[in-house]
C-alpha positions in Angstrom: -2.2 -1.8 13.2 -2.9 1.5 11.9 -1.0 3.4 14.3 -0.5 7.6 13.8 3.4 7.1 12.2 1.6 4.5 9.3 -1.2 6.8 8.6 1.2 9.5 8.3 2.9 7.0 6.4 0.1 6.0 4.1 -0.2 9.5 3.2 2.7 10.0 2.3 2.9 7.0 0.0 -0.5 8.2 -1.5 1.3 11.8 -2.3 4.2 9.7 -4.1 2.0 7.4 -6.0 0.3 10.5 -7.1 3.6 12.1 -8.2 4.8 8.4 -9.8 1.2 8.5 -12.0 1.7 12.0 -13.5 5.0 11.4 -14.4 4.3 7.9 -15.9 1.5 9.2 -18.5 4.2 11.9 -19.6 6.0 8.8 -21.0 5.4 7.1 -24.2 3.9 4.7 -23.9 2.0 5.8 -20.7 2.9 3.9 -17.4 0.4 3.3 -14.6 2.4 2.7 -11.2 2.4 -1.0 -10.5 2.4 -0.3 -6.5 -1.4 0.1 -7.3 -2.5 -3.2 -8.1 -2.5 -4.2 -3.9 -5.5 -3.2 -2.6 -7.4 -5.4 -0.9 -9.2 -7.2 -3.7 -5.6 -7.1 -6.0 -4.6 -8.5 -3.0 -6.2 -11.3 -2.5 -6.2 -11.9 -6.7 -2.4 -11.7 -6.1 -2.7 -15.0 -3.5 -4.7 -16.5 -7.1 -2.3 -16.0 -9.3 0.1 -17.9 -7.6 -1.8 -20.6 -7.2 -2.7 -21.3 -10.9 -0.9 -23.8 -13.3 0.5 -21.5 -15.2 2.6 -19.5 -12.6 5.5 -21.7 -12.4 7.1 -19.3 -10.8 5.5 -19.2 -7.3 5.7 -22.9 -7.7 9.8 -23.5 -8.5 10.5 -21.4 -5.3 8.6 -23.2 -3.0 10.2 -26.6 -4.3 13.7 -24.5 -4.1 13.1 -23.6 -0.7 11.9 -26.8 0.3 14.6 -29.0 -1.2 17.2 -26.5 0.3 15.4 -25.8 3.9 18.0 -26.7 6.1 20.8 -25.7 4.0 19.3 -22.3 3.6 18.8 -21.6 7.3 22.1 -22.5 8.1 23.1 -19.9 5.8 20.9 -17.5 7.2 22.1 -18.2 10.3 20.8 -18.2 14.2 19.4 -15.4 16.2 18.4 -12.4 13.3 15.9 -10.4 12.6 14.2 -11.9 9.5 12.7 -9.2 7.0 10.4 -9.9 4.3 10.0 -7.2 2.1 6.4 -7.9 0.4 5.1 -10.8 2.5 1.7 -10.8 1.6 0.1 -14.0 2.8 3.4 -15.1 4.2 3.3 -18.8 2.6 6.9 -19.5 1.8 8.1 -17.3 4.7 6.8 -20.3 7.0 9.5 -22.5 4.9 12.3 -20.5 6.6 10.2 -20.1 10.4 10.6 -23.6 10.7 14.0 -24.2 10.4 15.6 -20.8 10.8 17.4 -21.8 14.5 16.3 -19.0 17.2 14.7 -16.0 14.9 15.4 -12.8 17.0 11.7 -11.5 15.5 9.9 -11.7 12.2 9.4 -8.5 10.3 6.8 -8.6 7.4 6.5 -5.5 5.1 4.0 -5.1 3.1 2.0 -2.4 1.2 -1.6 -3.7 1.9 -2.9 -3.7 5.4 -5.6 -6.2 4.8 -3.2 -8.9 3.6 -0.2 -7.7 6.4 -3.2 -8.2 9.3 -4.4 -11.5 7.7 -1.2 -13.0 7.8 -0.1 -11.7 11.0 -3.1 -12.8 12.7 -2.3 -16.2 11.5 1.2 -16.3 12.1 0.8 -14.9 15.5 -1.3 -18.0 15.9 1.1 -20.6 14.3 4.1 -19.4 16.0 3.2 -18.4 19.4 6.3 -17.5 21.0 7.7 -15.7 18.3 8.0 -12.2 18.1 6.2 -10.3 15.1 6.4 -6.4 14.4 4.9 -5.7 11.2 5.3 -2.8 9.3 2.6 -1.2 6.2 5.1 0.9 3.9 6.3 0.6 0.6 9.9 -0.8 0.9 11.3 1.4 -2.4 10.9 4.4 -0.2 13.1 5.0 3.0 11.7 3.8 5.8 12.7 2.9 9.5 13.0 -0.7 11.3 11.2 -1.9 14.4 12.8 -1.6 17.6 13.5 -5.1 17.4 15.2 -5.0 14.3 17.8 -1.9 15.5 21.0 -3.1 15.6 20.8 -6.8 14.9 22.1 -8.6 12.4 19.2 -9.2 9.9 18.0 -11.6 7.4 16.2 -10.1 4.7 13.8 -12.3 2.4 12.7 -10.9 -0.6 10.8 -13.8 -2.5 9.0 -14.0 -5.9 11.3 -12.6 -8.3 9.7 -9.0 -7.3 12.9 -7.7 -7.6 12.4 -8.0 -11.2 9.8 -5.3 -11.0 12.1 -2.6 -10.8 14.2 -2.5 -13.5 17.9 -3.3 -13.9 19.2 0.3 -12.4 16.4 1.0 -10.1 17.1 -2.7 -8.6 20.7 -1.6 -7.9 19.7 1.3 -6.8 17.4 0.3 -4.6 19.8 -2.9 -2.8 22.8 -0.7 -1.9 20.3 2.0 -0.4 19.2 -0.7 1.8 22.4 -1.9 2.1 23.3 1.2 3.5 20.5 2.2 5.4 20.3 -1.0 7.3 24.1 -1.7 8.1 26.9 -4.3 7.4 25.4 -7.3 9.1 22.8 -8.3 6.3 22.0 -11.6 4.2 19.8 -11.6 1.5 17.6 -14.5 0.2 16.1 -12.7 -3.0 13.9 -15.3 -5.2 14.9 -14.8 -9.1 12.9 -15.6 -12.4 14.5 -16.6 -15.4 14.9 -16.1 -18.8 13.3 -18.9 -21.0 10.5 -20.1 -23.6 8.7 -17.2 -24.8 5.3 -19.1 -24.4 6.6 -20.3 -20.6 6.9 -16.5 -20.1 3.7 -15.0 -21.4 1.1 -17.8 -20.2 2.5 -17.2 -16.8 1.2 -13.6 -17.4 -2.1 -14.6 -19.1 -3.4 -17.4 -18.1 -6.2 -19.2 -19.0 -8.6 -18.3 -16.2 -8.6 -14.9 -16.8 -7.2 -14.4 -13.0 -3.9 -12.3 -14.1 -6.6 -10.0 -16.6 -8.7 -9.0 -13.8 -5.4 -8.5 -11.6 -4.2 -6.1 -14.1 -7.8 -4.6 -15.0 -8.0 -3.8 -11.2 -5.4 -1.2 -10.8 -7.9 1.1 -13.2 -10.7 0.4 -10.5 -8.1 1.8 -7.6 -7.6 4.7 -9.8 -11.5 5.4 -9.9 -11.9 4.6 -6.3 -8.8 6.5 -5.1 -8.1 9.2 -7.3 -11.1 10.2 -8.9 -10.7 8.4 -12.8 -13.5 7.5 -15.0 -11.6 4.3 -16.4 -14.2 1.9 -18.3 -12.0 -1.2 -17.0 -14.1 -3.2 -19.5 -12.9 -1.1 -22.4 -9.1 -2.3 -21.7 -7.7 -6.0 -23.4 -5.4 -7.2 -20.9 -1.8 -8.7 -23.1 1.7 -9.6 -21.4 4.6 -9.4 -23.8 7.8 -11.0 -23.6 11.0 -8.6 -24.6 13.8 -10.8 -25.0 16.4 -7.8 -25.8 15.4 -5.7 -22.8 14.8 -9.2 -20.6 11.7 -8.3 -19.5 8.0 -9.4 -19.3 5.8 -6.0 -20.2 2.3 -5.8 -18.8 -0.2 -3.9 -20.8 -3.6 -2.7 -20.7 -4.5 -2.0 -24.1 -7.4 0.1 -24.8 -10.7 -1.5 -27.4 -11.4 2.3 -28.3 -10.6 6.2 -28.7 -11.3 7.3 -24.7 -11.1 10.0 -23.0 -9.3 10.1 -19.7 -9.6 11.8 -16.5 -7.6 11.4 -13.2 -8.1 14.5 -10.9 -7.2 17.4 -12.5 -5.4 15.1 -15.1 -6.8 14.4 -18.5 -5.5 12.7 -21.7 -6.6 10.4 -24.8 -6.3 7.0 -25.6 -6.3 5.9 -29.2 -7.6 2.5 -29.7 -5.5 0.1 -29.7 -2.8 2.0 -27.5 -1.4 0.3 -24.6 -1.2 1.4 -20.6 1.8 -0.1 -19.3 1.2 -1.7 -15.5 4.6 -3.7 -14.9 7.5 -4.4 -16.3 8.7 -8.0 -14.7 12.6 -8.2 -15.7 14.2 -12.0 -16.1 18.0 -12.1 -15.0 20.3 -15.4 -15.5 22.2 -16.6 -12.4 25.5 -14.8 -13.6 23.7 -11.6 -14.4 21.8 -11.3 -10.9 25.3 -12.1 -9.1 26.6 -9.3 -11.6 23.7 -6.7 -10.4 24.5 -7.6 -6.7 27.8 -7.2 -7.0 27.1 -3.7 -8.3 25.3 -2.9 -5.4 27.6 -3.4 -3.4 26.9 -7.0 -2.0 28.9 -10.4 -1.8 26.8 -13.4 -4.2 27.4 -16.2 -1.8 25.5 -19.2 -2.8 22.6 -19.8 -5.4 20.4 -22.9 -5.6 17.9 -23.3 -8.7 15.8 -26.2 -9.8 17.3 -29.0 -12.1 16.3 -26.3 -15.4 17.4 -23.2 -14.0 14.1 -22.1 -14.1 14.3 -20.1 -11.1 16.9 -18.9 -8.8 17.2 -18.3 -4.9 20.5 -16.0 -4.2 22.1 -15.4 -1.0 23.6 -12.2 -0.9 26.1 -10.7 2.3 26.8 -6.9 3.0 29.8 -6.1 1.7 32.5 -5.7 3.9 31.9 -8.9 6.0 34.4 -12.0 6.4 36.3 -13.1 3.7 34.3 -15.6 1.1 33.9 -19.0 3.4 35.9 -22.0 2.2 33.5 -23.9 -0.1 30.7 -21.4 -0.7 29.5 -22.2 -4.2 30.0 -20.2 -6.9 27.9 -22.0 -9.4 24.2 -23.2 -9.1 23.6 -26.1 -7.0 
């Protein structure tokens, strides 16, 4: 899988995480890119977390996307490209392989290799005769589709509510590049988290197990590994805070003591009991995701959520397609 264009590519993103990480600890309070957390091991954590009681996240989309299966795919439509930006292990993508009528190809996108060849390997196995081009890159940065995804109409999956991670401009920003970059003939399924309980919020963040900590504490053992910092990750208290005025989960590493930091040529102090900030997870209503689409230049076709509106799954069309269909939905169903 690691061809000469992804190691070129790899380096590149390595250059841009390193540009991301000096400008974040210029901020107050210091940011650590999130992109970091998926090496193998927070990889494979990752797979934990959304597994665990409290992550009812991971949980409400799966029961959206089962409930709606067939409704979904016919929405989707017959013979596209399906993209998933961030596959992973690929679990709910298999939702949509088996009932998505004749998938052109299956596209999954991934920063990790380990957990893109893992799940390839399987699907490859599950799905014999379909096709499966996988691609290692980060999807907020340009990048180019397989062959078999040039000039088809495509069906892009983006699952999880990871398009929470960016926040509110950068996720606008981001949808109409890819808008334009990939053409008119698109439909989006984009998994969306909620706003709701505080407590609901933060124990999905911290849960009992300790899992999401050593997900979090990890990114500071990539930054030793990769980029030469002398992080003590036991020295760091792992919190998740709920912002209701900015909508957003914040994940922080806070650290037990004064410490001295360096990364590379980088160095800095941490006062104890000041926090590293690792992810920002933003919460949108069903009306205010339909708004951000909108801005970005997409058509909000249908969105289905669980009886609480807990959790949202969006369909989203390129603009500049048909004319709204008679009887698409405009509220949740």
């Amino acid at each position: 899988m690691r061809s000469a264009t992804s190691r070129q590519y790899l380096r590149e993103w390595e250059r841009d995480a390193w540009r991301e990480l000096q400008s974040g600890l210029q901020q107050h309070p210091k940011r650590l890119p999130s992109k970091l957390f998926y090496d193998a091991r927070g990889s494979l954590l990752f797979e934990h977390i959304t597994e665990l009681p409290e992550y009812y996240l991971a949980r409400l989309e799966r029961q959206i996307l089962r409930d709606q299966q067939r409704e979904i795919a016919a929405c989707l439509g017959p013979d596209r490209v399906l993209i998933e930006l961030g596959s992973g292990a690929s679990r709910k993508t298999r939702l949509l392989l088996d009932a998505l009528p004749r998938p052109i190809a299956y596209v999954p996108i991934d920063i990790s290799p380990s957990a893109l060849q893992a799940s390839v390997t399987a699907l490859r196995t599950e799905y014999p005769r379909l096709v499966v081009r996988p691609v290692i890159a980060d999807y907020t940065r340009p990048l180019r589709l397989p062959l078999a995804a040039e000039g088809v109409p495509l069906s892009v999956f983006f699952p999880g509510s990871t398009i929470g991670n960016l926040d509110p401009l950068e996720a606008t920003a981001f949808l109409a590049r890819l808008r334009r970059e990939w053409g008119p003939r698109q439909r989006w399924l984009i998994g969306v988290d909620t706003p709701k309980e505080a407590w609901m919020l933060e124990a999905a963040y911290a849960d009992a197990q300790g899992v999401t900590a050593a997900f979090n504490r990890n990114i500071l053992h990539v930054l030793n590994r990769e980029y030469g910092a002398n992080f003590n990750a036991s020295e760091f208290e792992h919190r998740a805070l709920w912002r209701p005025r900015e909508g957003r989960v914040e994940m922080h590493l806070v650290s037990r003591q004064r410490q001295s930091v360096t990364i590379g040529p980088l160095s800095f102090t941490l006062e104890a009991g000041e926090p590293l900030v690792t992810e920002h997870c933003h919460k949108y209503s069903p009306q205010e995701f339909r708004d951000l689409a909108e801005r970005a230049g997409f058509v909000p076709r249908r969105v289905w959520t669980d009886s609480s509106e807990r959790f949202s799954v969006h369909l989203l069309e390129a603009h500049g397609l048909d004319a709204r269909p008679s009887g698409a939905a405009e509220q949740p169903s």
